[in-house]
mmJSON file of the N, C-alpha and C atoms, coordinates in Angstrom:
{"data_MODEL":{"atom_site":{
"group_PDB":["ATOM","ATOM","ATOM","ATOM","ATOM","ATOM","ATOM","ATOM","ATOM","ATOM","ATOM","ATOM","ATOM","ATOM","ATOM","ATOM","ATOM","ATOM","ATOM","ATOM","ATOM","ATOM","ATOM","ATOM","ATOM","ATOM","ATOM","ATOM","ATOM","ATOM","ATOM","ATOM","ATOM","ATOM","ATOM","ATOM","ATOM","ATOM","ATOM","ATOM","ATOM","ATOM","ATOM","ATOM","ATOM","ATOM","ATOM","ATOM","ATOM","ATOM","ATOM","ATOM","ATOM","ATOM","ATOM","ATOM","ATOM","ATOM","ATOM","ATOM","ATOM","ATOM","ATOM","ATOM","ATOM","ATOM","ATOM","ATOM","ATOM","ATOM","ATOM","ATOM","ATOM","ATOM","ATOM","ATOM","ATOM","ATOM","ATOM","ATOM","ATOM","ATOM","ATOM","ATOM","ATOM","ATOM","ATOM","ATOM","ATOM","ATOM","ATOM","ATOM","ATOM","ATOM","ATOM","ATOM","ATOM","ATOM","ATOM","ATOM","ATOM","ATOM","ATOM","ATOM","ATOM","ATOM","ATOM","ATOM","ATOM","ATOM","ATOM","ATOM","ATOM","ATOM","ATOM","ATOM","ATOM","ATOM","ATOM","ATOM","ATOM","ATOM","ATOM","ATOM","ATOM","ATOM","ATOM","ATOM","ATOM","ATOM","ATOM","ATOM","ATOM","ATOM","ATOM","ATOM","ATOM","ATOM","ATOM","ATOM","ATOM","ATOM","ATOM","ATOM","ATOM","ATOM","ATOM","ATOM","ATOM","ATOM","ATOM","ATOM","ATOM","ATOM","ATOM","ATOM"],
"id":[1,2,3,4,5,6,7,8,9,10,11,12,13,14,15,16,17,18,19,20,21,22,23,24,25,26,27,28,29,30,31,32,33,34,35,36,37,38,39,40,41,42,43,44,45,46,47,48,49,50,51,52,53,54,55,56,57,58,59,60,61,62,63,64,65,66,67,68,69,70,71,72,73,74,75,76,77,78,79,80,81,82,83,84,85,86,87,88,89,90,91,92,93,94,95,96,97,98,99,100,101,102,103,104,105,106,107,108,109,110,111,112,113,114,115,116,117,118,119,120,121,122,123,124,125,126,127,128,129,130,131,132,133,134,135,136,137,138,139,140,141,142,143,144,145,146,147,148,149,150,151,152,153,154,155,156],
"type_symbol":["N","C","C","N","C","C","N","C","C","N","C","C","N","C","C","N","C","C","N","C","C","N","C","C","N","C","C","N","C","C","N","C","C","N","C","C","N","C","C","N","C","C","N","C","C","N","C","C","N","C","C","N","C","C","N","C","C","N","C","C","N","C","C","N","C","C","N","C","C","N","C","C","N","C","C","N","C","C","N","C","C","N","C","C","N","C","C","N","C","C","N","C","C","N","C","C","N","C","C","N","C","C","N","C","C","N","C","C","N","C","C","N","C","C","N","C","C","N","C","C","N","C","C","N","C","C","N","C","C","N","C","C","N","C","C","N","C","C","N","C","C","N","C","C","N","C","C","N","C","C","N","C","C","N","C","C"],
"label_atom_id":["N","CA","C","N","CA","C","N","CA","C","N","CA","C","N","CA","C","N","CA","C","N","CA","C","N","CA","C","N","CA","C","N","CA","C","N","CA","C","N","CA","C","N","CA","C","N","CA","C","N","CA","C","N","CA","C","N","CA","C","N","CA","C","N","CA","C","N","CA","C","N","CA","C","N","CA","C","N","CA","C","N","CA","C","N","CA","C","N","CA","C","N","CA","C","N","CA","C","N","CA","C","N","CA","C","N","CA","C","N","CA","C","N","CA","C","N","CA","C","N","CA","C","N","CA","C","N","CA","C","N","CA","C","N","CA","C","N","CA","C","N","CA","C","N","CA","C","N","CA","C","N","CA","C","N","CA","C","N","CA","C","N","CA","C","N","CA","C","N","CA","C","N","CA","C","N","CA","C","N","CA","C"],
"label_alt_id":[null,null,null,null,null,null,null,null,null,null,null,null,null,null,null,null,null,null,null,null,null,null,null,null,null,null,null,null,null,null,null,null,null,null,null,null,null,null,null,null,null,null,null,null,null,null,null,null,null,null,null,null,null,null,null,null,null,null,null,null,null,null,null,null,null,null,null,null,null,null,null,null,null,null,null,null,null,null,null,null,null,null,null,null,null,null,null,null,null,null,null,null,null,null,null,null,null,null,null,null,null,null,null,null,null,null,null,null,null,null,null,null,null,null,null,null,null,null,null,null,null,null,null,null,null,null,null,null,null,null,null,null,null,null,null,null,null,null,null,null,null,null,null,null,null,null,null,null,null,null,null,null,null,null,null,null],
"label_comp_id":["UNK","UNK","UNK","UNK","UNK","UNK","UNK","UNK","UNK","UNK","UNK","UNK","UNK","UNK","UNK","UNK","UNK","UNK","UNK","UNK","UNK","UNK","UNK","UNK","UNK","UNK","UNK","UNK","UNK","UNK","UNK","UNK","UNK","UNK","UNK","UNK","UNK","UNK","UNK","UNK","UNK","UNK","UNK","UNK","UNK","UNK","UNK","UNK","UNK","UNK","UNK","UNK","UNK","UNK","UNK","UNK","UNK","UNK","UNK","UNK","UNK","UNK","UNK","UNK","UNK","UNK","UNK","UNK","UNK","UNK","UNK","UNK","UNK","UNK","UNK","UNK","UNK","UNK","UNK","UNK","UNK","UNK","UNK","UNK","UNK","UNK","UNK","UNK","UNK","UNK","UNK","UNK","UNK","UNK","UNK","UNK","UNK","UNK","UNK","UNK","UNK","UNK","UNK","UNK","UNK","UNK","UNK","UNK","UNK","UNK","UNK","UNK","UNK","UNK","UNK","UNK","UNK","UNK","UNK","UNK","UNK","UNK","UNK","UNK","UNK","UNK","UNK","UNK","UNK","UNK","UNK","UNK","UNK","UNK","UNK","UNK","UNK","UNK","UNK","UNK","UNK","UNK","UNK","UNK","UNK","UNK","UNK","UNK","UNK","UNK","UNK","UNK","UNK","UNK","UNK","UNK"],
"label_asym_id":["A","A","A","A","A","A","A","A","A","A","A","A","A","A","A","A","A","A","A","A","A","A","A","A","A","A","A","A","A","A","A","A","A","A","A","A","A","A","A","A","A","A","A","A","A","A","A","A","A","A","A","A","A","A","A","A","A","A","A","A","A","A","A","A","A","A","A","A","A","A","A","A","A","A","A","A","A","A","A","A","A","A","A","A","A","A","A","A","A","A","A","A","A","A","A","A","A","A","A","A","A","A","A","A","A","A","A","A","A","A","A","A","A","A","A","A","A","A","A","A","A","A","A","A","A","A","A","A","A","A","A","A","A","A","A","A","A","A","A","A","A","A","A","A","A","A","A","A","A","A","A","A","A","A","A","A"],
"label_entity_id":["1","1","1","1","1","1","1","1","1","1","1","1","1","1","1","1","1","1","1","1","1","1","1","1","1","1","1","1","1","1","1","1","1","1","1","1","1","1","1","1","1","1","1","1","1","1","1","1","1","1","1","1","1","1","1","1","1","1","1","1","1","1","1","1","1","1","1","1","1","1","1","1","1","1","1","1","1","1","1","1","1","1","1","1","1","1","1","1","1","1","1","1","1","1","1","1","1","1","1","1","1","1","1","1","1","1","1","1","1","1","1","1","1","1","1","1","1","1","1","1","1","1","1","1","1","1","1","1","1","1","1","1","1","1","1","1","1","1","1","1","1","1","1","1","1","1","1","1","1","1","1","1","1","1","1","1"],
"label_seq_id":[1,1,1,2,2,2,3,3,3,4,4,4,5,5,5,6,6,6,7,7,7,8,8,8,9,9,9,10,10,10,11,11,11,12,12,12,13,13,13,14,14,14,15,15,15,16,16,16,17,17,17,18,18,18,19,19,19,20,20,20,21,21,21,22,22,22,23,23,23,24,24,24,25,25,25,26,26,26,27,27,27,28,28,28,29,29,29,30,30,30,31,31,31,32,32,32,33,33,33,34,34,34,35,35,35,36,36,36,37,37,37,38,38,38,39,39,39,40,40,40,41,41,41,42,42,42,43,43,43,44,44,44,45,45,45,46,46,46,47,47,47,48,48,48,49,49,49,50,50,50,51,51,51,52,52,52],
"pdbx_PDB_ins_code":[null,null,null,null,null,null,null,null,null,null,null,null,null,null,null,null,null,null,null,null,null,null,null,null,null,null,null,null,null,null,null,null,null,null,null,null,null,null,null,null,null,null,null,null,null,null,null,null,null,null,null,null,null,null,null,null,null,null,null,null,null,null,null,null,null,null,null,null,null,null,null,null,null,null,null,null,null,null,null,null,null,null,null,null,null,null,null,null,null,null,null,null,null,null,null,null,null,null,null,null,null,null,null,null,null,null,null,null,null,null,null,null,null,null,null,null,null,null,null,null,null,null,null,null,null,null,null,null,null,null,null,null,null,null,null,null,null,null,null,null,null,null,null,null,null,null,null,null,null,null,null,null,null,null,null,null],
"Cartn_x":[6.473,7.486,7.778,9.293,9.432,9.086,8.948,8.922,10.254,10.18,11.953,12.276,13.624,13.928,13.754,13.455,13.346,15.205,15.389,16.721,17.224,18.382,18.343,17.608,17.798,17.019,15.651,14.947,13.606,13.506,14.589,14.109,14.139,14.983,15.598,14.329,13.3,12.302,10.937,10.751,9.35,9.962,11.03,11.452,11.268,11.46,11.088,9.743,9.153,7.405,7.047,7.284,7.002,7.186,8.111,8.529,7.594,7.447,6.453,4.991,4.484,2.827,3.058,4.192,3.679,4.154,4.626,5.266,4.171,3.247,1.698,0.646,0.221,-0.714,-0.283,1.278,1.142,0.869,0.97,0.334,-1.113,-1.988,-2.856,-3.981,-2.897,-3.344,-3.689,-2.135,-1.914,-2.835,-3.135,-4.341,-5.737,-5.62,-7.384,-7.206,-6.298,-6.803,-6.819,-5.869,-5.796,-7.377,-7.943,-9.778,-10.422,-10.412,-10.918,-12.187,-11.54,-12.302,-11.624,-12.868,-12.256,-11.274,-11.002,-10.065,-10.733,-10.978,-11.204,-10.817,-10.615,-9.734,-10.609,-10.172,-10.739,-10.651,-11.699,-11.037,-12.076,-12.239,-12.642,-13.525,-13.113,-13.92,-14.917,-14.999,-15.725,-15.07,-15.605,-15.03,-15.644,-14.653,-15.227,-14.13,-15.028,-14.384,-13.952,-12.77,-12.231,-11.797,-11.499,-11.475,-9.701,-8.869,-7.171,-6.988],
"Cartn_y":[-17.116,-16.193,-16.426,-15.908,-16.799,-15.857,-15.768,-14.102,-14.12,-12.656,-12.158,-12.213,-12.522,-12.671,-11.312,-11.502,-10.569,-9.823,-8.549,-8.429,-7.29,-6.67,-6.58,-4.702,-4.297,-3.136,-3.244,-4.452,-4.543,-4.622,-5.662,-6.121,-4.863,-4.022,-2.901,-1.564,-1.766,-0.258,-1.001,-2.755,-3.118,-3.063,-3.061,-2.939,-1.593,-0.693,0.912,1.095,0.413,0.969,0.445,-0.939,-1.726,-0.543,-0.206,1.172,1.881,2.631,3.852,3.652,2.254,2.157,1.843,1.127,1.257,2.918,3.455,4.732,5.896,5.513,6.491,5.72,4.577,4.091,4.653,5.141,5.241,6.91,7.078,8.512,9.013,7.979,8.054,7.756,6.678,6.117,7.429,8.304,9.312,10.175,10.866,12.239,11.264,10.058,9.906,9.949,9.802,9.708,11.208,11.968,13.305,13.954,13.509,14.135,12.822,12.154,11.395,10.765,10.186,9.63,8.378,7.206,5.929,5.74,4.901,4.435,3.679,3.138,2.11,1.059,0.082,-0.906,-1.87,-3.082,-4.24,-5.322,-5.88,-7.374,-7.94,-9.618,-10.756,-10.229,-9.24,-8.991,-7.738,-7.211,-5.994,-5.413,-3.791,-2.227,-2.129,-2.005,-1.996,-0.331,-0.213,1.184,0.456,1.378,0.776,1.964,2.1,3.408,2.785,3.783,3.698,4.07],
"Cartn_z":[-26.271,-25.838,-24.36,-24.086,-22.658,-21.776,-20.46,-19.438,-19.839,-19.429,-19.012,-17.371,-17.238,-15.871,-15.141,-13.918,-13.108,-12.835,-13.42,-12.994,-11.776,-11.446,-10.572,-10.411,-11.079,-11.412,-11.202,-11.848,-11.42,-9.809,-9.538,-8.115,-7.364,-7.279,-6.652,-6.924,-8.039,-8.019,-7.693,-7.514,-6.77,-4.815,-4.72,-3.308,-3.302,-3.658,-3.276,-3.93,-4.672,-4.856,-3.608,-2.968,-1.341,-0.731,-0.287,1.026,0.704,-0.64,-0.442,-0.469,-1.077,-0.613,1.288,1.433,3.159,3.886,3.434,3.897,3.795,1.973,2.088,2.813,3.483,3.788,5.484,6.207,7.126,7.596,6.15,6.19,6.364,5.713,5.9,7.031,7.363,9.143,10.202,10.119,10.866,10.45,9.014,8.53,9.179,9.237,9.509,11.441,11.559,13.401,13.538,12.61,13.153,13.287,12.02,11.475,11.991,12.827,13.436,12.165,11.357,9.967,9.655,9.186,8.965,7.654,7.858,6.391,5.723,4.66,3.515,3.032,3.441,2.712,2.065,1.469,0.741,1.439,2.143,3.06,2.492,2.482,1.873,0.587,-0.045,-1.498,-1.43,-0.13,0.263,0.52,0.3,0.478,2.084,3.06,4.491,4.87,6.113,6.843,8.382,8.568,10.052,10.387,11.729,12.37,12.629,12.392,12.804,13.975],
"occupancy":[1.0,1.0,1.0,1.0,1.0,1.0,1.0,1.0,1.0,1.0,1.0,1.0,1.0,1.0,1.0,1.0,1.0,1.0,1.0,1.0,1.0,1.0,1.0,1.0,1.0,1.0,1.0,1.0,1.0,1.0,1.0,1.0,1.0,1.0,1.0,1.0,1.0,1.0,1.0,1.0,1.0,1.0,1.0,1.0,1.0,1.0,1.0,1.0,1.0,1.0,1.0,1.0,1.0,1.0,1.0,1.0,1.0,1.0,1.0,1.0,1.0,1.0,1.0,1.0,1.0,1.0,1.0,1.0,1.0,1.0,1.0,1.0,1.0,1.0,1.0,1.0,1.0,1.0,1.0,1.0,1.0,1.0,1.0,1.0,1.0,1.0,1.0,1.0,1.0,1.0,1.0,1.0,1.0,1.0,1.0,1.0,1.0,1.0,1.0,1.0,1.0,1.0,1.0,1.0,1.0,1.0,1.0,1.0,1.0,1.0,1.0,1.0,1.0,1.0,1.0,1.0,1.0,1.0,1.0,1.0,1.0,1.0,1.0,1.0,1.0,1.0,1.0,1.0,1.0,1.0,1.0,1.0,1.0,1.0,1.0,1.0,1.0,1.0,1.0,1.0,1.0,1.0,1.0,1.0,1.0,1.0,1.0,1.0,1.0,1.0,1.0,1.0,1.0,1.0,1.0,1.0],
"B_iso_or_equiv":[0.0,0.0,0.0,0.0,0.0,0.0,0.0,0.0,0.0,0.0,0.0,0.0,0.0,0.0,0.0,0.0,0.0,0.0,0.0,0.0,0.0,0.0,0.0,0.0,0.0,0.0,0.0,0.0,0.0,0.0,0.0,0.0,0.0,0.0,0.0,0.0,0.0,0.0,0.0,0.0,0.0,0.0,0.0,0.0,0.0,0.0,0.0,0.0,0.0,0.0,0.0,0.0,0.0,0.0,0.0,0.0,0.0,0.0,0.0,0.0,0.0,0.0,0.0,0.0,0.0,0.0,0.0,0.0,0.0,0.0,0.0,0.0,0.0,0.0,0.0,0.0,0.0,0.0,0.0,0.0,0.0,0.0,0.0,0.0,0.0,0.0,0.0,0.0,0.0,0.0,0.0,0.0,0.0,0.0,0.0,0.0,0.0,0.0,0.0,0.0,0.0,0.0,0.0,0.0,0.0,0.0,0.0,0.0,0.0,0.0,0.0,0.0,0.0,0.0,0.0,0.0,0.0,0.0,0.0,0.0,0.0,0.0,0.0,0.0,0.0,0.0,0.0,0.0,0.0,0.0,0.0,0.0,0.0,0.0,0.0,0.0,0.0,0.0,0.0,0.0,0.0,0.0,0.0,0.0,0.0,0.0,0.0,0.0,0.0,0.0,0.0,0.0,0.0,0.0,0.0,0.0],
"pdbx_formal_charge":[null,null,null,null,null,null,null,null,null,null,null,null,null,null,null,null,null,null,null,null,null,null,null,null,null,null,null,null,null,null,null,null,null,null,null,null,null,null,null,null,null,null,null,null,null,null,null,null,null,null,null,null,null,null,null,null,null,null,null,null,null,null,null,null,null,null,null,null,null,null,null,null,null,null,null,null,null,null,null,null,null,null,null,null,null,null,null,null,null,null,null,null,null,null,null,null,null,null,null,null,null,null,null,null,null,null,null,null,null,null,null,null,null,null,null,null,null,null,null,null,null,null,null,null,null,null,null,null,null,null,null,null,null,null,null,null,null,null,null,null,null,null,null,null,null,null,null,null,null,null,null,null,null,null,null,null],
"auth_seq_id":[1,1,1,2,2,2,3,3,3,4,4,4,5,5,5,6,6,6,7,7,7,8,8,8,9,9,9,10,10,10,11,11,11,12,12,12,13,13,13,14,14,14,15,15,15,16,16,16,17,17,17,18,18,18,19,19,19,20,20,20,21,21,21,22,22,22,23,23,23,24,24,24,25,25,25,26,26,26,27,27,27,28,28,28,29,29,29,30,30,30,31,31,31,32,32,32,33,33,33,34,34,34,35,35,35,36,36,36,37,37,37,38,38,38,39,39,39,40,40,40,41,41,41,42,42,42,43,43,43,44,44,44,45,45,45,46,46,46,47,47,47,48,48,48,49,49,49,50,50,50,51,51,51,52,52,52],
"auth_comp_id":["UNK","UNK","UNK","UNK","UNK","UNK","UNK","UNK","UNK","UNK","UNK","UNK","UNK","UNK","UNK","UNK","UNK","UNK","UNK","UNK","UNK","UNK","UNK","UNK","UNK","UNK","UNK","UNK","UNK","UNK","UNK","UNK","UNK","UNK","UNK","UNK","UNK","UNK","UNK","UNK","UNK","UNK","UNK","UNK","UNK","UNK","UNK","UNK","UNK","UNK","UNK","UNK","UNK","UNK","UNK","UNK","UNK","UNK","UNK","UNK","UNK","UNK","UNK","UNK","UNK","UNK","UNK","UNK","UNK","UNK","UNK","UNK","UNK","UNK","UNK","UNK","UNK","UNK","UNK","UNK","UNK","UNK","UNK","UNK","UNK","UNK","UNK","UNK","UNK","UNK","UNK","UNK","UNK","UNK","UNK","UNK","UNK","UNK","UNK","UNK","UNK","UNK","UNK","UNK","UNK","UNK","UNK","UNK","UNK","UNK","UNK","UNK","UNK","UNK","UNK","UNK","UNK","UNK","UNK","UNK","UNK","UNK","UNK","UNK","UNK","UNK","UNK","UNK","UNK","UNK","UNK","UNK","UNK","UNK","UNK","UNK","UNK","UNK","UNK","UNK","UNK","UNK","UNK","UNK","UNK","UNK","UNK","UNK","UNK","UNK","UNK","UNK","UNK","UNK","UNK","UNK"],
"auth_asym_id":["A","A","A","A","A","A","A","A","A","A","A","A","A","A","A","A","A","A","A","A","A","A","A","A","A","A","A","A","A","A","A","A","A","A","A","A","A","A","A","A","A","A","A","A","A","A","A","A","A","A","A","A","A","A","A","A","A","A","A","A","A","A","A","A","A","A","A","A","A","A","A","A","A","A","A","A","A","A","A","A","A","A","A","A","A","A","A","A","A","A","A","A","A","A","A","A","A","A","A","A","A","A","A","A","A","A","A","A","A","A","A","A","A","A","A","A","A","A","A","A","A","A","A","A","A","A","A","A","A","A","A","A","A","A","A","A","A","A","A","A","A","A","A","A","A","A","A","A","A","A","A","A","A","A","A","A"],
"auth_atom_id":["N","CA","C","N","CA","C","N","CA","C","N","CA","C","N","CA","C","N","CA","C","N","CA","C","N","CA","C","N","CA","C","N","CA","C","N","CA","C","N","CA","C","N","CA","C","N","CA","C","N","CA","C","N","CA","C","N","CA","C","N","CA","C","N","CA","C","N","CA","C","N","CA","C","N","CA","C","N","CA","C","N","CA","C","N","CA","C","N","CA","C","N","CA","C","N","CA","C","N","CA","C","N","CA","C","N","CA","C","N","CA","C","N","CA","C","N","CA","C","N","CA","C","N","CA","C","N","CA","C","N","CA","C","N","CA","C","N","CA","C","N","CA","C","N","CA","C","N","CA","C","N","CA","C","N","CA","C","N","CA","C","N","CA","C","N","CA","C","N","CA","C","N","CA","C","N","CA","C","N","CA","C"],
"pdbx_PDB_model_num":[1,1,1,1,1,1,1,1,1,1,1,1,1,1,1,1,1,1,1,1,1,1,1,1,1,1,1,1,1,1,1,1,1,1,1,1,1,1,1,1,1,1,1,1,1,1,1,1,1,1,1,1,1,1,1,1,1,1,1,1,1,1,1,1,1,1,1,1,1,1,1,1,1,1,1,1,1,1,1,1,1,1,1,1,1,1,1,1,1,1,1,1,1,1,1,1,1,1,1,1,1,1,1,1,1,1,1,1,1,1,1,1,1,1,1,1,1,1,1,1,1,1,1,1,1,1,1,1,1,1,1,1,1,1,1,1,1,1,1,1,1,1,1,1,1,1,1,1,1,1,1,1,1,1,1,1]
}}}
């Protein structure tokens, strides 16, 4: 079975899921400096904490 093409509807709701994971991650930047608490992310295959 072949993929289906990417059309323009698709392209148009992974460009607005893009905006809003960076739009909640800058939310979260801001709630952790506010409570002075690290964030979580995934870098080279580990769950690490970094201060924003």
């Amino acid at each position: 079975m072949k993929p289906k093409k990417a059309t323009k509807e698709t392209q148009a709701f992974a460009r607005s899921v893009g905006r809003a994971l960076r739009r909640a991650a800058k939310a979260a930047r801001k709630t952790a400096r506010m409570h002075n608490t690290p964030i979580y992310i995934w870098k080279d295959g580990k769950v690490v904490a970094i201060k924003p």
